[in-house]
C-alpha positions in Angstrom: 0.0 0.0 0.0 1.0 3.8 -0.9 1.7 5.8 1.5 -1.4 8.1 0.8 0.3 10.9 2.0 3.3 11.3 -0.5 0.1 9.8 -3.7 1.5 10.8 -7.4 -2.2 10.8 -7.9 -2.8 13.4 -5.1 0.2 16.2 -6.1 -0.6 15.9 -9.7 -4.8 16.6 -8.4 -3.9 19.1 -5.9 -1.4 20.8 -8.8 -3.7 20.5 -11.5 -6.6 21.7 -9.7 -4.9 25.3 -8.4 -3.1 25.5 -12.1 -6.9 25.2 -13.3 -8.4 27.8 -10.5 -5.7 30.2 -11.1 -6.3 30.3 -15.3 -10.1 30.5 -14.7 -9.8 33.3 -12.3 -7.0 35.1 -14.1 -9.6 34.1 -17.4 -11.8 37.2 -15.4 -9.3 39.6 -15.6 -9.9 39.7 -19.9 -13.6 38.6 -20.3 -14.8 41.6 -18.4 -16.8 43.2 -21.3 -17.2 39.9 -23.5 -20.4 38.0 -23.3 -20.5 35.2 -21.3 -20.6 32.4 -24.1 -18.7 34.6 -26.7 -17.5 32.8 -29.3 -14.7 35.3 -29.7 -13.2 35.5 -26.0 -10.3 38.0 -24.3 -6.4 36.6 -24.8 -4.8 35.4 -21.9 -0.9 34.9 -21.7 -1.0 35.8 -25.2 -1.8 33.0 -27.0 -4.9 31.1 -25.0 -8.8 32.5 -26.1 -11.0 32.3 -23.3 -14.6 33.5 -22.5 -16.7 33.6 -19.0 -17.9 29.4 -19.7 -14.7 28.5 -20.1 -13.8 30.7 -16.9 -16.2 29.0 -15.0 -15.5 25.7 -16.2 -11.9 25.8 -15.4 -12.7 26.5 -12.0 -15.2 24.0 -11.4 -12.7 21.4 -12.7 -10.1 23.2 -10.8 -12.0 23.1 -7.5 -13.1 19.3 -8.4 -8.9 18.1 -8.8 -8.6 19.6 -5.7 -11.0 18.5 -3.7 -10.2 14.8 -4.5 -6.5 15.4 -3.9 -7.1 16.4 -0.5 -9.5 14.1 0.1 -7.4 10.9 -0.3 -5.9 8.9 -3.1 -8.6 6.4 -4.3 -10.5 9.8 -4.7 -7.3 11.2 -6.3 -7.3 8.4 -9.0 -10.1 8.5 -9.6 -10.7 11.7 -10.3 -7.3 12.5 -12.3 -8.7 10.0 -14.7 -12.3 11.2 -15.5 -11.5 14.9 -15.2 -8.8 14.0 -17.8 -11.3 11.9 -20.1 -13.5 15.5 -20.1 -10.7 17.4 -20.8 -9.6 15.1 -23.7 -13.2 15.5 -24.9 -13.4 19.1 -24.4 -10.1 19.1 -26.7 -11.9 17.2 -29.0 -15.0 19.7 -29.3 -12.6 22.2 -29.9 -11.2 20.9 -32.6 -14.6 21.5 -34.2 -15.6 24.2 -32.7 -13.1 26.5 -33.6 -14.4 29.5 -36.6 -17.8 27.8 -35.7 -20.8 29.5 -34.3 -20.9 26.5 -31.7 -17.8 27.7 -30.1 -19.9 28.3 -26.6 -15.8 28.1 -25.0 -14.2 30.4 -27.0 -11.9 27.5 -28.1 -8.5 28.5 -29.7 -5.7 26.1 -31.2 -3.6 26.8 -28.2 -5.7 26.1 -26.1 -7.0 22.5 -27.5 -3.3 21.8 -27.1 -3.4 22.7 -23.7 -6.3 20.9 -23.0 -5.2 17.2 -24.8 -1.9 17.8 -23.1 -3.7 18.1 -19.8 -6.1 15.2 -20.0 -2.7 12.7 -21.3 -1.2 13.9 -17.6 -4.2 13.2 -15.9 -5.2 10.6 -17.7 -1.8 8.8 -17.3 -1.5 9.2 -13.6 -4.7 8.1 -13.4 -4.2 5.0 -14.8 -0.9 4.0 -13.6 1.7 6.6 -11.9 0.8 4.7 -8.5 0.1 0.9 -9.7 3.9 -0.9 -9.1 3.4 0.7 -5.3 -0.5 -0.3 -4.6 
């Protein structure tokens, strides 16, 4: 058994969760006079589109990573691995969403790449970044 405490699967939530609250907040600072599902959103770090949605949803899956990461490490696993599924599918609306009037997120390139590279961590450690030590 893991010694919960030190869980790959808890750091990488915990991590992952304030990475995701901080960009949704900071996401605030450059939709203040967009629409909330603008399909055209403010730049943030100068390269990532976002829009109030996209705001909001960062921070719920933010505050979700979290959550699980301090609450133990099943939790941890578990929820590094479906967060990381939506993510992965959120990349993958985006990659039709983007120039279309469905683009509820304000969805850029960047930030589809972003997102897939997200969901492979989580994903990953999910699945197996604590298996040799359970």
């Amino acid at each position: 058994m893991i010694a919960a405490r030190f869980s790959r699967n808890r750091i990488v939530g915990i991590a992952a969760g304030a990475a995701y609250i901080a960009v949704g907040a900071l996401g605030f600072l450059v939709t203040t006079d967009i629409p909330f599902t603008s399909t055209e959103g403010g730049i943030l770090f100068t390269l990532l589109e976002v829009n109030s949605l996209q705001n909001v949803v960062h921070i719920l899956l933010g505050l979700v990573l979290l959550a699980a990461g301090i609450a133990g490490h099943r939790f941890a696993v578990a929820t590094n691995t479906v967060v990381g599924v939506v993510t992965f599918a959120l990349g993958f609306y985006g990659l039709f969403a983007i120039d279309a009037a469905t683009n509820y997120l304000a969805l850029n390139t960047w930030g589809n790449a972003l997102h897939f590279g997200s969901a492979a961590v989580l994903v990953a450690v999910g699945l197996g970044a604590d298996r040799a030590e359970e």
